[in-house]
C-alpha positions as CSV (number, residue, x, y, z in Angstrom):
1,X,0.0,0.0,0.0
2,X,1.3,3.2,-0.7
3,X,2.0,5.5,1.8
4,X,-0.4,9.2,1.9
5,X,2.7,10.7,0.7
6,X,2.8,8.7,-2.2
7,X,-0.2,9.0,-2.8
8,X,-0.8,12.8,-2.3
9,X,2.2,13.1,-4.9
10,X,0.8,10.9,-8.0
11,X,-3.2,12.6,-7.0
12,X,-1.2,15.6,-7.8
13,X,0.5,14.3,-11.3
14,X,-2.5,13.1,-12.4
15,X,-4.8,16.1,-11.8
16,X,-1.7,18.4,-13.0
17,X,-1.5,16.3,-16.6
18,X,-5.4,16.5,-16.7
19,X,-5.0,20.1,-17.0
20,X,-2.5,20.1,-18.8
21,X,-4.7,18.8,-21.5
22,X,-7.1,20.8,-20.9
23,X,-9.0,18.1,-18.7
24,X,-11.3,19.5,-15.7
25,X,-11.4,16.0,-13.3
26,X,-14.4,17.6,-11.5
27,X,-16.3,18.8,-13.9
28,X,-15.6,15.3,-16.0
29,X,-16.9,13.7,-12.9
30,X,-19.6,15.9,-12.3
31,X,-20.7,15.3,-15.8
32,X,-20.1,11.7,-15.8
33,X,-17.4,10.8,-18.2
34,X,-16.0,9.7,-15.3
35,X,-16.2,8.7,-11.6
36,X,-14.6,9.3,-8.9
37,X,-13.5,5.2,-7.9
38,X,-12.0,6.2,-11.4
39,X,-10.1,8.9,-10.6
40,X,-8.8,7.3,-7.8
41,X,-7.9,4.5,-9.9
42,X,-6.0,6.4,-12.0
43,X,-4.0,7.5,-8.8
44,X,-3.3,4.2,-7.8
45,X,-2.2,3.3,-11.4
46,X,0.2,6.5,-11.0
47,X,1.8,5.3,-7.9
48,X,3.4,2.5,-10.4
49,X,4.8,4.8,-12.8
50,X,8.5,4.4,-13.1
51,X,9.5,7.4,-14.1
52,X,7.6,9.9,-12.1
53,X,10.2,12.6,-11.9
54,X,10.0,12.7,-15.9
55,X,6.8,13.3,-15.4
56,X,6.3,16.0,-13.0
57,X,9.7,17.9,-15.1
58,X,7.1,17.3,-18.1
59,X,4.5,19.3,-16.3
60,X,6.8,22.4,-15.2
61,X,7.1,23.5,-18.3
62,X,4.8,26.5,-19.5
63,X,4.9,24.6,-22.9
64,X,1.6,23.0,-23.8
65,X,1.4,18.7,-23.9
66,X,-0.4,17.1,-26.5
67,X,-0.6,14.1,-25.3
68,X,0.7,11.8,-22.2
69,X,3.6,10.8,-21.9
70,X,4.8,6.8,-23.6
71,X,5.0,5.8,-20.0
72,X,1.9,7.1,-18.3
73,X,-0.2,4.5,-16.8
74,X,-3.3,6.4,-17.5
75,X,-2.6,7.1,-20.8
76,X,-5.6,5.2,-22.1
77,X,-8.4,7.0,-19.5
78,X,-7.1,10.5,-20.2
79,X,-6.8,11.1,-24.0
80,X,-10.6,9.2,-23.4
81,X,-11.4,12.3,-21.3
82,X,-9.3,15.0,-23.7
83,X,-12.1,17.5,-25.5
């Protein structure tokens, strides 16, 4: 199990990518493209990414992503989500 410092970290890359393209989590849940033992999947799925530091380098820049990343566990669930 990971620990809430894991897991605080990879609730935070996935909800940072989301926006990144241009994906509102709430509002997808809200609207039901999504729910939230979804989201939280997608967390979990995060925690097993084995290059996370790529990842959050990825999202500090102010350049704009088209797409995940090769890597990203939840690759499948957002480009679903993407408008």
């Amino acid at each position: 199990m990971p620990t809430r410092e894991t897991l605080r970290l990879h609730a935070g890359l996935v909800d940072d990518m989301a926006r990144k393209l241009d994906i509102d989590l709430e509002e997808a849940a809200i609207g039901g493209s999504v729910s939230v033992d979804q989201i939280s999947e997608a967390v979990l799925r995060c925690t097993d990414c084995p290059n996370p530091g790529h990842c959050q380098a990825l999202l500090s820049q102010a350049t704009a992503v088209q797409g995940t990343p090769e890597y990203c566990r939840n690759q499948e669930l957002l480009h679903k989500l993407m408008p």
